[in-house]
C-alpha positions in Angstrom: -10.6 1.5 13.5 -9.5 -2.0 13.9 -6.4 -2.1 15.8 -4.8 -0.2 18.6 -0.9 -0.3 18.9 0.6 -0.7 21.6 4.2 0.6 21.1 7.1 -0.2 23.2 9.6 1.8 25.5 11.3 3.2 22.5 8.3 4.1 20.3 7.2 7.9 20.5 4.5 8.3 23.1 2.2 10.6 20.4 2.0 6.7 18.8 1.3 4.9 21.5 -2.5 3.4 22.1 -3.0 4.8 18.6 -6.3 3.3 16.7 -5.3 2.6 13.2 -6.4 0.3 10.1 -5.0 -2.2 8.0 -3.4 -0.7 4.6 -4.9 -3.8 2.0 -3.8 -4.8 -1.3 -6.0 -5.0 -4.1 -6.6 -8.9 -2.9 -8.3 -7.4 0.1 -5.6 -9.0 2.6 -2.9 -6.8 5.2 0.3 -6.0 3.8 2.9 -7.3 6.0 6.8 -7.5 5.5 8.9 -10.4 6.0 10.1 -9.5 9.1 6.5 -9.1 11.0 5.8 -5.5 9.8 2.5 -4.4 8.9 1.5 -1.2 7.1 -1.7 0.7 9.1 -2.7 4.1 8.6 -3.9 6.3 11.7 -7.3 8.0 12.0 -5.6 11.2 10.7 -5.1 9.2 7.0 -1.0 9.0 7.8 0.8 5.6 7.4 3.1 3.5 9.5 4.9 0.6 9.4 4.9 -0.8 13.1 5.7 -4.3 14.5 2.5 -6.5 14.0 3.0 -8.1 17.5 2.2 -4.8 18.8 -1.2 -4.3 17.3 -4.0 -5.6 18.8 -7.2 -6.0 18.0 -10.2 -3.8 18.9 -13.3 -5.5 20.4 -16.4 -5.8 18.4 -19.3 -4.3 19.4 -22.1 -7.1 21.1 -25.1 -7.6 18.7 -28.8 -6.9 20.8 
């Protein structure tokens, strides 16, 4: 997963620190909406459209 969301007071708490990925489009990039959106599905395979200045990005693991 490559992105927690964060969620905000009125987001359901089930969603909240929830690891998801980016949904791509066949050009390999994120697919956003106009208004900041961003498609993601969770670890379960559902999708979501949730604000993209709510996700955050997961640290990467530090190479030996």
């Amino acid at each position: 997963m490559k992105y927690i969301y964060l969620g905000d007071r009125l987001t359901d708490p089930a969603l909240r620190g929830m690891p998801c990925d980016p949904v791509l489009n066949a050009a390999g990039k994120c697919i956003r909406g106009r208004n900041g959106s961003m498609l993601v599905a969770g670890s379960d395979g559902r999708r979501w459209v949730v604000i993209g200045r709510l996700l955050r990005k997961q640290n990467k693991e530090k190479k030996a």
